[in-house]
Structure formats: structure tokens, C-alpha cells
C-alpha positions in Angstrom: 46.7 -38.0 -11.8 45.9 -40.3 -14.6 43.4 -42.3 -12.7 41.4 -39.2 -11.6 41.4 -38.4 -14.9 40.1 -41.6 -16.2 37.5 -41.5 -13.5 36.4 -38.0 -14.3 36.2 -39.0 -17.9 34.0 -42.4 -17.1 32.0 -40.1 -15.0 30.7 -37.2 -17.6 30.4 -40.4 -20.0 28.1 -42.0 -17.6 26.1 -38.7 -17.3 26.0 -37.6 -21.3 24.6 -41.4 -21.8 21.9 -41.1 -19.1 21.2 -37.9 -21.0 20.9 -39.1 -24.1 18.6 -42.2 -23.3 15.8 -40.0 -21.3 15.8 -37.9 -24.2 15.3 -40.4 -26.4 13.5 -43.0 -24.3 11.3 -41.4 -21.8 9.5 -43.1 -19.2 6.4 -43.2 -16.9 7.0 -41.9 -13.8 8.9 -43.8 -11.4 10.9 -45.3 -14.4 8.5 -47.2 -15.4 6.8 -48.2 -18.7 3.9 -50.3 -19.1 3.0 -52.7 -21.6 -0.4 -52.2 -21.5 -2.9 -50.0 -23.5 -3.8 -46.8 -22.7 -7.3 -46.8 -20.1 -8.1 -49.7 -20.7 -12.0 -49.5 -20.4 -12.6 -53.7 -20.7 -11.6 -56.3 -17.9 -10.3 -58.0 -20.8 -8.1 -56.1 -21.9 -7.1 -55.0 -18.6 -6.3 -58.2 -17.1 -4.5 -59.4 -20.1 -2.8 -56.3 -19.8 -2.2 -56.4 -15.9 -0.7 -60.7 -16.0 1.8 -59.2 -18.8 3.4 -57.0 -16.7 2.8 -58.3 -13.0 6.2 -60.2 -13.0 8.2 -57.2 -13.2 5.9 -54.7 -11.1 6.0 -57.8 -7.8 9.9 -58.3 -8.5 10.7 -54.6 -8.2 8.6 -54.3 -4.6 10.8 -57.8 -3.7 13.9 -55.6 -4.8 12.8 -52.9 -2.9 11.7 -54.8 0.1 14.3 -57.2 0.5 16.8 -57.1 3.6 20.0 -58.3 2.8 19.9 -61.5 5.1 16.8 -62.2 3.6 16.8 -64.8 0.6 15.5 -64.8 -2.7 12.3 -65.0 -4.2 11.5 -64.2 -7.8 7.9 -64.2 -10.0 9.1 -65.6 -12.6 5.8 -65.7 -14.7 1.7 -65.1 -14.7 -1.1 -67.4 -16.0 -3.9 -66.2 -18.7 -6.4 -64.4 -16.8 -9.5 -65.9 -16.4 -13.0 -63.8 -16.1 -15.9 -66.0 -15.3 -16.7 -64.4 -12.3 -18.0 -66.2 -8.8 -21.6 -64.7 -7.5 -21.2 -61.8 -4.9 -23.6 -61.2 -1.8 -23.9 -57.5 -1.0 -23.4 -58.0 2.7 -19.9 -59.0 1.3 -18.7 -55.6 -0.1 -20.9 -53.3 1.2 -18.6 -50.2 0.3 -19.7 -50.8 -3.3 -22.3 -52.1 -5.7 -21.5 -55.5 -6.4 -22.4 -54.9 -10.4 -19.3 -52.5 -10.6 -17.4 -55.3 -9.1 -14.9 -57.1 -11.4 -12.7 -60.3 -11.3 -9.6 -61.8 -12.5 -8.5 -65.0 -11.9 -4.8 -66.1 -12.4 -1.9 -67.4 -11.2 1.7 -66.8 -10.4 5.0 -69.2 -10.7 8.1 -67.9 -8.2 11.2 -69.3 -7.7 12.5 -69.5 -4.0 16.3 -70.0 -3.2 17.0 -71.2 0.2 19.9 -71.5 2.1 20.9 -75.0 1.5 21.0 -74.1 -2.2 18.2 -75.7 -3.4 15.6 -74.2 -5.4 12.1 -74.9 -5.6 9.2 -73.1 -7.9 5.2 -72.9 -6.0 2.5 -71.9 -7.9 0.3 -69.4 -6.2 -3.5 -68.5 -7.3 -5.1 -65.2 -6.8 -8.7 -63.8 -6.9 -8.6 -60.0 -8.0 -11.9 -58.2 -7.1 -11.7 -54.4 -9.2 -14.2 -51.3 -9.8 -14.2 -48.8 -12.4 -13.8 -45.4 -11.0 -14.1 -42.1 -12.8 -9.8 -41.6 -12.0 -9.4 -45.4 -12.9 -9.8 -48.4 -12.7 -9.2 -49.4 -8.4 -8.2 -53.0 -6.3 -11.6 -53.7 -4.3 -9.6 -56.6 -2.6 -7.2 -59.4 -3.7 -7.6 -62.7 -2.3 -4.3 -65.2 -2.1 -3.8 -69.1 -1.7 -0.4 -70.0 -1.5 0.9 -73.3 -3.4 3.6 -75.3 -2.0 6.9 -76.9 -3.9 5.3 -81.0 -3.2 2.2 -81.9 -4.8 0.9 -83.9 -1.6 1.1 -80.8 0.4 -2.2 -78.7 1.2 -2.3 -75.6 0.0 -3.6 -73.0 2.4 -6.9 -71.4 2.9 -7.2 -67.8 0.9 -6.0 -64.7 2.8 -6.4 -61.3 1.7 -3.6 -60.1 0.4 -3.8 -56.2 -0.6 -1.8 -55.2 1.2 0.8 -57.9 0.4 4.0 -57.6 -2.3 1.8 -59.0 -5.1 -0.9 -56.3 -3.8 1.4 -53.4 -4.3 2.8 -54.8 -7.7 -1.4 -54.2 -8.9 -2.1 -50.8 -7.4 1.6 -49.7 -8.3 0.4 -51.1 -12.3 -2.9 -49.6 -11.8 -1.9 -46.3 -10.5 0.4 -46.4 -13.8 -2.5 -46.7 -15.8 -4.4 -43.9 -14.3 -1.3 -41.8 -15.0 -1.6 -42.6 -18.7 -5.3 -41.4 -19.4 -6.2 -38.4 -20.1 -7.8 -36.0 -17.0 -11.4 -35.6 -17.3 -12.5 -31.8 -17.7 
């Protein structure tokens, strides 16, 4: 009888402290709270933004995702964006004008744990291509080349990668954004 008591207790505590924190600290939907500014209007700002938190968006989708006989792999940390764009021909993105078209250039650092035990870091480098919409700002397209853990090793050829884990850590972030500004009338 004591036990169930204990556990009874442990349980309303539990539930009076998850009371007491979302009144106190609430969150963005889907428990989660972004860094960044408010609509960010500015590829600046938004990228700068966007590298910040892109570590813990990607790891959540590889908590999410992960099978348990699958092993780990962590993004441990994002370069400085970088905003000198490349030249665009129409013909390649005909779906939109490519004025409206922005880009952010950075990297990512994840750690991979293998079954041996050994651990071993690749640097990965990404081409983000994003419009301004009247909801938001939106992913156009993001392009991936994948590093490898030894320096003599080629790295391989860029592959879109939208639809990819560090794809939905972006339009999960973005669509986090778009629920922080205000509704147009």
C-alpha cells in the first residue's frame, strides 16, 4: 500500500510540475521555441537565425526517425552562413522568378557512432535556395554534398536534399517562423 501510495504521489507531482512550467514557460507549437527573430524580413538575419538553431531542429527529426537497430548520428554544430550568391538561369527554376530566389551557404559537423565503437565527425556542405512568400519565407530547394571522416576521400557530387532529415529540420524552422508573424488582413 505504501508503494502505490508513493507512486500516486510522484505521479500528481509530476503533473502539478508540468503544470506549472507551461504556465510559466509556454512554447511554440510542437514544443518548440526558436531562437530567432520574429519574420525575419532579411536573408541575413534569417540565415543567421536558421544555422543557430539547425542543430536542434535536424537532431529532433534523427530522434524521431531513428529505428532502434539503427546507430547514431548527431549535428553537433552549423557554420556562419554565407550569402554571396552563385548566378541562376531561369530554365533552372522555372516555378519562380529567379530575383525572388535567395541562398545560404553553410555547413554542418555530425558525429557518427558505429558499431565497432569508433566515432568519427564529416563535415557536410549545403546550398539553401529560398523565396519570400506573402505566408513566409519557403525552401525552393536544398542542395547537399556529403563529407567524409578521411581527408583523401572524395566527397560526393551534390544531391538534392529537401526532402532529406536536414530538409525537414529547415521547413519544420521555417514553418515555426511563419507561426510567429502576425496574419496579414
Amino acid at each position: 500500500m505504501r508503494i502505490s501510495f508513493i507512486l500516486l504521489a510522484v505521479k500528481y507531482q509530476r503533473i502539478l510540475l508540468s503544470l506549472l512550467l507551461t504556465m510559466f514557460f509556454p512554447v511554440l507549437p510542437h514544443e518548440v521555441k526558436s531562437s530567432a527573430l520574429p519574420c525575419p524580413s532579411d536573408i541575413n538575419t534569417l540565415g543567421n537565425a536558421l544555422v543557430k538553431d539547425l542543430p536542434d531542429y535536424t537532431n529532433r527529426i534523427l530522434q524521431k526517425n531513428s529505428r532502434a537497430d539503427s546507430l547514431p548520428v548527431y549535428v553537433i554544430t552549423a557554420s556562419l552562413p554565407e550569402f554571396e550568391p552563385l548566378p541562376l538561369t531561369q530554365t533552372q527554376y522555372r516555378s519562380q522568378k529567379t530575383s525572388e530566389i535567395r541562398q545560404i551557404f553553410f555547413t554542418t559537423l555530425e558525429r557518427h557512432y558505429s558499431q565497432n565503437q569508433t566515432i568519427y565527425q564529416t563535415q557536410n556542405y549545403y546550398w539553401l535556395l529560398l523565396t519570400p512568400t506573402p505566408k513566409g519565407w519557403e525552401m525552393v530547394t536544398l542542395l547537399t554534398k556529403l563529407g567524409h571522416s578521411q581527408q583523401d576521400t572524395l566527397i560526393t557530387p551534390p544531391f538534392d536534399n529537401s526532402n532529406g532529415v536536414t530538409g525537414a529540420g529547415i521547413k519544420t524552422w521555417l514553418r515555426d517562423q511563419q507561426f510567429s508573424c502576425p496574419k496579414e488582413s
